[in-house]
C-alpha positions as a printed Julia matrix, in Angstrom:
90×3 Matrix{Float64}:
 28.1   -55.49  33.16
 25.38  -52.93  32.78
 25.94  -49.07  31.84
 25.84  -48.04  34.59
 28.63  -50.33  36.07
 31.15  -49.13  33.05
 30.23  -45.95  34.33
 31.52  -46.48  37.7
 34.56  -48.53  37.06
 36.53  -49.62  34.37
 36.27  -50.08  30.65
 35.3   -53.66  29.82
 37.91  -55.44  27.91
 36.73  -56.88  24.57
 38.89  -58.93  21.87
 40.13  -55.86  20.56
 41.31  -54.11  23.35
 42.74  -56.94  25.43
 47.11  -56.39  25.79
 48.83  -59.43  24.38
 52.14  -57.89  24.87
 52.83  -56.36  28.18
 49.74  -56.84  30.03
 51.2   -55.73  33.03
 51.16  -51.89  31.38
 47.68  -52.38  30.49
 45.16  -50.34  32.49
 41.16  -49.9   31.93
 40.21  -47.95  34.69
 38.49  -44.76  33.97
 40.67  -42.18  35.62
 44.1   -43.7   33.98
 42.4   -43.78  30.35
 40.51  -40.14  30.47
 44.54  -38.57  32.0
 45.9   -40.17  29.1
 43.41  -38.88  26.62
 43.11  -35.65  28.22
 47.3   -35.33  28.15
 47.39  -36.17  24.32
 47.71  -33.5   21.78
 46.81  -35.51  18.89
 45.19  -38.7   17.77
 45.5   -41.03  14.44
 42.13  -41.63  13.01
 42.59  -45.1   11.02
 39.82  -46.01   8.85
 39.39  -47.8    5.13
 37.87  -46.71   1.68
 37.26  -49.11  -0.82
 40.55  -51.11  -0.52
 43.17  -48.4    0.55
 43.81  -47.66   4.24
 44.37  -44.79   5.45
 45.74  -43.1    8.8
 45.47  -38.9    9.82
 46.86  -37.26  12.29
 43.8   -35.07  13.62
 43.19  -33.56  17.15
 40.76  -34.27  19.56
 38.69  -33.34  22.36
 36.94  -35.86  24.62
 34.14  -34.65  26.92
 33.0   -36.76  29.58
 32.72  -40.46  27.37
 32.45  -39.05  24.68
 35.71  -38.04  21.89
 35.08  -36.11  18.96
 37.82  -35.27  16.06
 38.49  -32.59  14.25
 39.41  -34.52  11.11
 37.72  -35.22   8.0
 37.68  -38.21   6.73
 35.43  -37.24   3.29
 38.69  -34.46   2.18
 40.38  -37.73   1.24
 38.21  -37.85  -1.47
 37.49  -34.47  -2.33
 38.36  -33.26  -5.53
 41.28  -31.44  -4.71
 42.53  -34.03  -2.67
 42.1   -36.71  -5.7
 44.19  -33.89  -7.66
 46.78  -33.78  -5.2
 47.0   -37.32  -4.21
 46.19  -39.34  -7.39
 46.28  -42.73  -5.19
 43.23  -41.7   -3.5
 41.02  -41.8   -6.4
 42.3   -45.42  -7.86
């Protein structure tokens, strides 16, 4: 599929975003993904430092195909964050 087919159609799915449970709820067409995205308020930005996972709530904006958030993942680590959450710093 070339760019400018995903374009057109549907989101190709990969490994990670194929539905193992309920596939029949599962859609990757353009139009139902961008409603859902553009009906969502906020979004949980998952990501890993050093051993410790982590999860924020953050809020978003997506224009066109592209999302941006408003979270950061570097106050984690910032030095009143290590104050505040000693587990961060370990």
């Amino acid at each position: 599929m070339t760019d400018r087919d995903s374009e057109a159609g549907a989101y190709a799915a990969t490994p990670r975003t194929t539905l193992h449970r309920r596939k029949v709820r599962g859609r990757y067409d353009r139009a139902t993904v961008h409603a859902i995205l553009d009906e969502a308020l906020v979004c949980h930005l998952g990501f890993v430092a050093g051993e410790q996972p982590f999860v924020m709530p953050t809020t978003f904006v997506r224009e066109a195909e592209s999302l941006s958030s408003m979270a950061r993942p570097a106050v984690v680590f910032s030095a009143r964050s290590r104050a505040a959450f000693p587990f961060a710093s370990q």
